[in-house]
C-alpha positions in Angstrom: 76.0 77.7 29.2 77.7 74.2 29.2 78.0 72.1 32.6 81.1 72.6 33.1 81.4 76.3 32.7 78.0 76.3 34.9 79.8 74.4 37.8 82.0 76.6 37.4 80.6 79.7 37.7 78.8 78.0 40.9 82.5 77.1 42.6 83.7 80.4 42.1 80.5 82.0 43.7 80.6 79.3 46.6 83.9 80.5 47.1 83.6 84.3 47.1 80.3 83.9 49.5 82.8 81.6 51.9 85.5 84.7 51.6 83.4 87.0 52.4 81.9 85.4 55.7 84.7 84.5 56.7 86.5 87.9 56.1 83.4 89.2 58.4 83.3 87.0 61.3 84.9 89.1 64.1 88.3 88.0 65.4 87.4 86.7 69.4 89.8 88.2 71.3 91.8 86.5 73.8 92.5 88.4 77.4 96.0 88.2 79.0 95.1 88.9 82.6 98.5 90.0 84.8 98.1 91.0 88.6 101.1 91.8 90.6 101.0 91.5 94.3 101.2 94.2 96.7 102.5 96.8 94.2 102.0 100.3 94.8 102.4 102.8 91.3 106.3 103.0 91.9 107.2 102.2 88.4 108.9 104.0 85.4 105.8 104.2 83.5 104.2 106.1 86.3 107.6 108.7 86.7 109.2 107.4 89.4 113.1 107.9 89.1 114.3 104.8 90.8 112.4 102.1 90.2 113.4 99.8 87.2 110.4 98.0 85.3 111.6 98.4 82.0 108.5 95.7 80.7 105.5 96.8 82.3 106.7 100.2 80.7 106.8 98.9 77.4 103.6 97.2 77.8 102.2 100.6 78.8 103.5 102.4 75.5 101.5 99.8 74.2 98.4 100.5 75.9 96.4 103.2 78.1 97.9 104.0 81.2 95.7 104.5 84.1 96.8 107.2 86.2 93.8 107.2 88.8 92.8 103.6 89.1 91.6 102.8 92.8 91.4 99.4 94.4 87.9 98.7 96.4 89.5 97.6 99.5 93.1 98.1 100.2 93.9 94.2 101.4 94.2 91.4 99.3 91.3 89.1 100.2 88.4 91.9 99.5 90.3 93.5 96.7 90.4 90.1 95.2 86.7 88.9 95.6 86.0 92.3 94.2 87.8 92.4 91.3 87.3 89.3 89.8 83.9 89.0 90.6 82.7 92.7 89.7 81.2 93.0 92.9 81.7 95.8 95.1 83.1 94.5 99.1 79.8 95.7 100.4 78.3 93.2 98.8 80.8 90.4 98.5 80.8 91.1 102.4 84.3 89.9 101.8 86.1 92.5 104.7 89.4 90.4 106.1 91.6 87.8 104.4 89.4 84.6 105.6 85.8 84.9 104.0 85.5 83.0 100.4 82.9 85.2 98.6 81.0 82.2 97.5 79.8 81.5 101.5 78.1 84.7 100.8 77.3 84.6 96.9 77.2 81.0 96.1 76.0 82.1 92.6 78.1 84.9 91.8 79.7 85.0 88.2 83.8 85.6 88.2 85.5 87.1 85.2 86.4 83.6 84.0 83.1 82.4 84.3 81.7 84.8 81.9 84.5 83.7 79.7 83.6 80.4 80.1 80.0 80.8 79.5 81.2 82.3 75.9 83.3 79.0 75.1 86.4 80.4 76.2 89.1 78.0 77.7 89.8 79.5 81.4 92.9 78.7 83.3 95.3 80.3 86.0 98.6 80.5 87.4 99.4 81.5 90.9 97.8 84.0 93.2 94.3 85.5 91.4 92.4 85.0 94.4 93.7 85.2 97.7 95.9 83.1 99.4 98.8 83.7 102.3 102.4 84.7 101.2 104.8 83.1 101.8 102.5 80.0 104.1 100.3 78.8 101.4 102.5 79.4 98.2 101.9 76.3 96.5 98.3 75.4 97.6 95.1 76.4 96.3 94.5 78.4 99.4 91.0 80.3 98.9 90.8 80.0 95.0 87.5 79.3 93.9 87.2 76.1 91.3 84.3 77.1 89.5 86.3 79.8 88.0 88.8 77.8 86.3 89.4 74.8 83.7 93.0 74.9 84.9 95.1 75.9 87.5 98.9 75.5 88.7 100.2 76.3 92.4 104.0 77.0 91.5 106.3 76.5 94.5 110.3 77.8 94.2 113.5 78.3 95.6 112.0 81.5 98.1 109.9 78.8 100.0 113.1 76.3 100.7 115.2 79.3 102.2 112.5 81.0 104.5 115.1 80.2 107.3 117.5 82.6 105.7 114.8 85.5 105.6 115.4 88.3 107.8 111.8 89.8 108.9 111.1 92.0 112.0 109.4 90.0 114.2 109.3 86.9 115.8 106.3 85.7 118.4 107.0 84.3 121.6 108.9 81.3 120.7 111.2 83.3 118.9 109.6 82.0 115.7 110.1 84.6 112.6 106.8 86.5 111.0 106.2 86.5 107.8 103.1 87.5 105.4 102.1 91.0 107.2 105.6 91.9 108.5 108.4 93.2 106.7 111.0 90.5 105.8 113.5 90.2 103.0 116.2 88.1 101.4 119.0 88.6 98.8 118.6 85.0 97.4 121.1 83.1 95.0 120.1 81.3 91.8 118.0 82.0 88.8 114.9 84.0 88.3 113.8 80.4 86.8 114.1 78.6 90.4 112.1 81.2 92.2 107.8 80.9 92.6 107.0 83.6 90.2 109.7 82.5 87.6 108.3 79.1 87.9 104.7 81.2 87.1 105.9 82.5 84.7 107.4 79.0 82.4 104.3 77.9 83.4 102.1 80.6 81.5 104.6 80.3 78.6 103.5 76.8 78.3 99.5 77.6 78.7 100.1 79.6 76.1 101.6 77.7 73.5 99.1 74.7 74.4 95.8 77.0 73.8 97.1 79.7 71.3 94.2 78.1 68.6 91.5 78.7 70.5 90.3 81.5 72.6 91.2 81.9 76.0 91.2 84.3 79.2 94.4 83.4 80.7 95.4 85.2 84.8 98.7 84.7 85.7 99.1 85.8 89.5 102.7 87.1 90.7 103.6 87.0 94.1 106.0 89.7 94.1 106.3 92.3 95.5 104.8 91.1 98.6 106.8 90.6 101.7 108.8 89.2 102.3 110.8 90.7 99.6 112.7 87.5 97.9 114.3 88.0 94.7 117.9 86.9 93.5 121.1 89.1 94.3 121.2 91.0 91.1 118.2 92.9 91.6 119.2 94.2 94.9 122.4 95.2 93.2 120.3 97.3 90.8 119.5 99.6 94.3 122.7 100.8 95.8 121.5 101.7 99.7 123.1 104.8 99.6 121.3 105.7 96.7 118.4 105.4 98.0 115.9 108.3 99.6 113.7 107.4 102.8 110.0 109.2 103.0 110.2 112.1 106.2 107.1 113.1 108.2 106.6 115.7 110.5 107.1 114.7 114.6 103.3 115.7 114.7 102.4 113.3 112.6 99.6 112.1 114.6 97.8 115.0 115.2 97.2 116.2 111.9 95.2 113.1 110.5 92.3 111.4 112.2 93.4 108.5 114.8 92.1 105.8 112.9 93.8 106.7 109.6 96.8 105.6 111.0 96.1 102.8 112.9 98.1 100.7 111.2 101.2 102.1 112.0 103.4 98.9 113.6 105.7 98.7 116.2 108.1 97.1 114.5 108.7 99.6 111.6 108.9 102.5 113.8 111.3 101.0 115.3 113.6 100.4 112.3 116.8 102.2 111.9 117.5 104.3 108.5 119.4 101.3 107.3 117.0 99.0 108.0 114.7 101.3 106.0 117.1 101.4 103.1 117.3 98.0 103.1 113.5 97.4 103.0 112.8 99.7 100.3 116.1 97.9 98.2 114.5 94.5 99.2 111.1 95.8 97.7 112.3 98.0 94.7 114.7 94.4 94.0 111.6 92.6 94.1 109.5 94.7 92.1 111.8 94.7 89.0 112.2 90.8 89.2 108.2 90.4 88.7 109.1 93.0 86.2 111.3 90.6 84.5 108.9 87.5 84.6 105.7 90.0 82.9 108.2 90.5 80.3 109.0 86.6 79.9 105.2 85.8 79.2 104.6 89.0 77.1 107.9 88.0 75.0 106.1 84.7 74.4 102.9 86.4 73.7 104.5 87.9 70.8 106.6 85.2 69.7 103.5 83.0 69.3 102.1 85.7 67.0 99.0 86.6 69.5 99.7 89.8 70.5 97.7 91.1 67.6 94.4 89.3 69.1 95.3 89.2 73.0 93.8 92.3 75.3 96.2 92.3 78.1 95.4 93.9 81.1 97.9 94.3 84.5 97.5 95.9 87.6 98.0 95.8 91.2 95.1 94.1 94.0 96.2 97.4 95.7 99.0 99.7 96.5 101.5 100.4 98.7 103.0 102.1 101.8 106.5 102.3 101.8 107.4 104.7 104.7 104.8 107.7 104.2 103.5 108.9 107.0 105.3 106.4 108.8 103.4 103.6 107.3 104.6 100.6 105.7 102.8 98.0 103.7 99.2 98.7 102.8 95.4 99.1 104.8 95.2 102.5 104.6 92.8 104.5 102.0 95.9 107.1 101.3 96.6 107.3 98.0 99.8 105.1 98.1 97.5 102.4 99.1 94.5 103.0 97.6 95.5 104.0 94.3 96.8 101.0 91.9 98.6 100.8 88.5 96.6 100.0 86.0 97.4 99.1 82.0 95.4 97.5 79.1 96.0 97.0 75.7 94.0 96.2 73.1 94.8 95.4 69.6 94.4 98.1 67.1 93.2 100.9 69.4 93.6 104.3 68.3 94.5 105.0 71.7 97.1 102.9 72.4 100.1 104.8 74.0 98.1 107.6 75.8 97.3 108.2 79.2 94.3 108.3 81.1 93.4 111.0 84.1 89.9 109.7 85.0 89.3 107.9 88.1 88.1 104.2 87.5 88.2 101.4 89.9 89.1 97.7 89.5 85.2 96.4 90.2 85.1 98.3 86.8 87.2 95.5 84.8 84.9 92.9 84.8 82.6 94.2 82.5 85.3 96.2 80.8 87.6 93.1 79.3 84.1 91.2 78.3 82.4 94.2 76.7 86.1 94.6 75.3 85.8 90.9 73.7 82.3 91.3 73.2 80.3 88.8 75.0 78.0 89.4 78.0 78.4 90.1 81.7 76.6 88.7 84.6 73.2 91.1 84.9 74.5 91.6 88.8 77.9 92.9 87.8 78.9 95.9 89.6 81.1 98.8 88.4 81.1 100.2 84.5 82.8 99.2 81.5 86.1 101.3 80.8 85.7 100.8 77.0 85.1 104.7 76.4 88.1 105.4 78.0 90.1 102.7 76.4 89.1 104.1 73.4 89.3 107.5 74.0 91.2 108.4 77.2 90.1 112.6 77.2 86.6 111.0 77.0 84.1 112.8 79.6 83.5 110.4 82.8 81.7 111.5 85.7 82.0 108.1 87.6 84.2 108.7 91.1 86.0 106.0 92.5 85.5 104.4 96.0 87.7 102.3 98.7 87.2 101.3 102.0 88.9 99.5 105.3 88.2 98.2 108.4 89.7 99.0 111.9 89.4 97.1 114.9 86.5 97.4 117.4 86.2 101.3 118.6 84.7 102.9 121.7 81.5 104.8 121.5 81.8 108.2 120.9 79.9 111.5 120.7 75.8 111.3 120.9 74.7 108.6 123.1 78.2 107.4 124.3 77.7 107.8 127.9 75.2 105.3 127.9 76.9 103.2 126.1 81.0 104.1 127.7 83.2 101.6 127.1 81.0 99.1 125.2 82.7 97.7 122.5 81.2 98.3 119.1 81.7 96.1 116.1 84.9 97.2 113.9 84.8 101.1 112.1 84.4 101.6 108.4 86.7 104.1 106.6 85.2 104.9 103.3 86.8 107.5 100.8 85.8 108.2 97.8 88.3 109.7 95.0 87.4 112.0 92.2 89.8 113.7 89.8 90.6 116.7 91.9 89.5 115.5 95.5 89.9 112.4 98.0 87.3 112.5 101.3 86.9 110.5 104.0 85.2 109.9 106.8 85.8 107.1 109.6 83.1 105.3 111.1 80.1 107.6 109.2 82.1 111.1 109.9 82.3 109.9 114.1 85.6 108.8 114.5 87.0 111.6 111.6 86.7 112.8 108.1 89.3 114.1 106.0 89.8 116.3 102.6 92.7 116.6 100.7 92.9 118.6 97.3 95.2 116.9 94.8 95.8 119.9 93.0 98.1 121.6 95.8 98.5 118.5 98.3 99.7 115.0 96.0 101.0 113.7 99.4 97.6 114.4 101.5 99.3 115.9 104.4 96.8 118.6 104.6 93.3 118.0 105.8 90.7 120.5 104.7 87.8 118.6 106.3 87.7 120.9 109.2 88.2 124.2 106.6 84.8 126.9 106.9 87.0 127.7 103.3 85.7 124.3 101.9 82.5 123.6 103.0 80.7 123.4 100.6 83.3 121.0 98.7 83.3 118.5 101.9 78.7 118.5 101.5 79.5 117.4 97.7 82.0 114.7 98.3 79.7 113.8 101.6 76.9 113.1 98.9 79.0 111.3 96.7 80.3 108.8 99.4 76.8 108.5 101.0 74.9 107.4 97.5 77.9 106.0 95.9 77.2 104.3 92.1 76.6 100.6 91.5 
């Protein structure tokens, strides 16, 4: 053989060896990570008949729907150091809306951390972790740096007009309420003035700055959390009269324990039927504007041709009350406000377009979206990866899921509560814990209340079974489940 055909020979071998690596050196995934704020699973994708979120639905045909995935702690603050760190409240000892999780765990690992770790580019936009809404839109509030390589605080239209919100309350100075009391505002403009349409550009342009290399990317709506701002024509997309208010019995109260609804509020008893129209409109208006910025940054997501190596994942921090049992808003560990929407697509799967029925948590999606990209975890990381049912969403799964809220400080009751009468006691603990047929609770370890509710006959919970001889011996099963609960 001559030198030249020799060399050759040699390029040509170089160059099918080179091919071949290449052709197996796994694609790294990228992770599009969407939470909404304060959204309960009112959407179309989930059947309901009035609410317009013609985006998140698509992005569900896409993907597996979750139809039983529970936050940890129905508030945003816990729910937030839980999720993003993969660490259950109880140990975050994150329980209110002031604690930063790193004055407790200075060395905890976040999801973008573990990105980061793997030489992933980390950034955010707007609310991940907590911070108030609408006082602190546009500041850091209690995000946590070490998470990120980029962030951006947008500000909009919705904070110059908070004069023109009507809300509920006002304290003693005659000063209006906002963040945890029910306020809204038909605004004027475009959805491209207002916070989350500012997220939203912003996102775009993360994108198209970083779609060569590998990133995790959150992008944190604000809607729709109260108060509920969005521009004019999505409150026209809600005719009042068209709308359908929730009805509970008059004895409301004595058929669930006291402390499961505590959080019942003055102020929203005391609305009228319109004003209850009008809050649901404000709220279903400002659902389907977030709606309309998830599908901005998922039409970019395509457009840049990364849809086909982006796992995107969106939920909720935690659901909603919107009028059940007289309750607005969320704190409660009822379904509405336990239970969140979950989706996540992944490129390629199988499964893509189904439905899921197995209870799964949102400490779970840590380890889920980095086993999903394959790279490694943080050895502490709570919760389980939800790969098997991503993959396959009939797949068994034996894992219940668990929430749990504070109440104020409670009188002693029961043994020993004559010695101690009237002594305040540190705030109760309502734990519940969720599996496909069941939700059981108990308040304060069983001493302030328990209750049972069988999903099967009773979706609405409005029939406690706790106290039933009949199901005894399903109330010791779920007992033992929320007393040695699963890391």
């Amino acid at each position: 053989m001559n030198w030249r055909l020799k060399n050759l020979v040699l390029f040509a071998c170089a160059v099918v060896c080179t091919t071949k690596a290449l052709a197996a050196e796994p694609v790294r995934l990228n992770v599009l990570h969407i939470v909404s704020d304060d959204l309960t699973a009112r959407l179309g994708c989930y059947g309901d008949k009035w609410v317009k979120s013609p985006n998140i639905d698509k992005l569900a045909a896409r993907g597996v729907r979750f139809d039983r995935a529970y936050c940890q702690f129905p508030l945003c603050n816990p729910s937030r150091a839980s999720f993003m760190t993969g660490l259950r409240p109880d140990t975050t000892k994150v329980h209110e809306n002031s604690t930063h999780f790193r004055s407790v765990l200075p060395d905890a690992v976040s999801i973008p951390q573990s990105f980061r770790k793997a030489g992933y580019f980390a950034a955010r936009v707007g609310k991940l972790y907590h911070y108030g809404v609408p006082t602190q839109i546009g500041t850091d509030g209690l995000d946590d740096a070490a998470s990120w390589q980029q962030v951006v605080n947008p500000k909009g239209h919705d904070k110059d007009v908070e004069d023109r919100i009507f809300t509920l309350k006002k304290n003693a100075q005659g000063v209006p309420q906002f963040g945890g009391t029910l306020s809204w505002l038909s605004d004027e403009g475009e959805d491209t003035s207002q916070t989350d349409g500012i997220g939203a550009t912003e996102a775009i342009q993360l994108l198209e700055a970083h779609k060569n290399e590998p990133f995790y990317l959150a992008v944190g709506f604000y809607r729709p959390h109260t108060p509920y701002v969005s521009p004019k024509k999505y409150f026209d997309l809600y005719p009042l009269a068209s709308l359908t208010l929730s009805t509970s019995p008059d004895n409301l109260r004595d058929l669930f324990p006291k402390l499961a609804l505590a959080t019942i509020k003055p102020e929203e008893e005391a609305m009228t039927d319109d004003q209850r129209r009008q809050a649901l409109q404000a709220y279903f208006a400002a659902t389907t504007f977030m709606d309309a910025q998830v599908g901005r940054v998922l039409d970019a997501l395509d457009r840049l041709k990364l849809a086909d190596k982006t796992v995107v994942v969106f939920h909720s921090d935690h659901g909603y009350h919107l009028g059940e049992k007289r309750l607005w808003q969320k704190m409660s560990i009822f379904e509405e406000s336990a239970r969140v929407p979950l989706v996540i697509v992944v490129p390629g799967n199988a499964a893509n377009g189904q439905a899921c029925g197995r209870t799964v948590e949102l400490v779970d999606l840590h380890r889920t979206l980095t086993d999903l990209c394959g790279i490694a975890a943080d050895s502490k990381t709570e919760g389980a990866s939800l790969r098997p049912l991503v993959q396959n969403p009939q797949a068994a799964w034996g894992r219940p899921a668990y929430s749990q809220v504070t109440r104020g400080a409670a009188t002693a009751t029961g043994a020993g509560a004559k010695a101690k009468q009237n002594k305040p006691r540190p705030p109760s603990m309502g734990r519940s814990v969720r599996t496909e047929r069941w939700r059981y609770t108990e308040w304060d370890e069983g001493t302030q209340g328990a209750e049972l509710y069988n999903h099967d006959a009773d979706p609405r919970e409005m029939k406690n079974l706790a106290t039933d001889a009949a199901h005894a011996q399903t109330v010791a099963e779920m007992k033992q489940l929320l007393t040695n609960p699963r890391p």
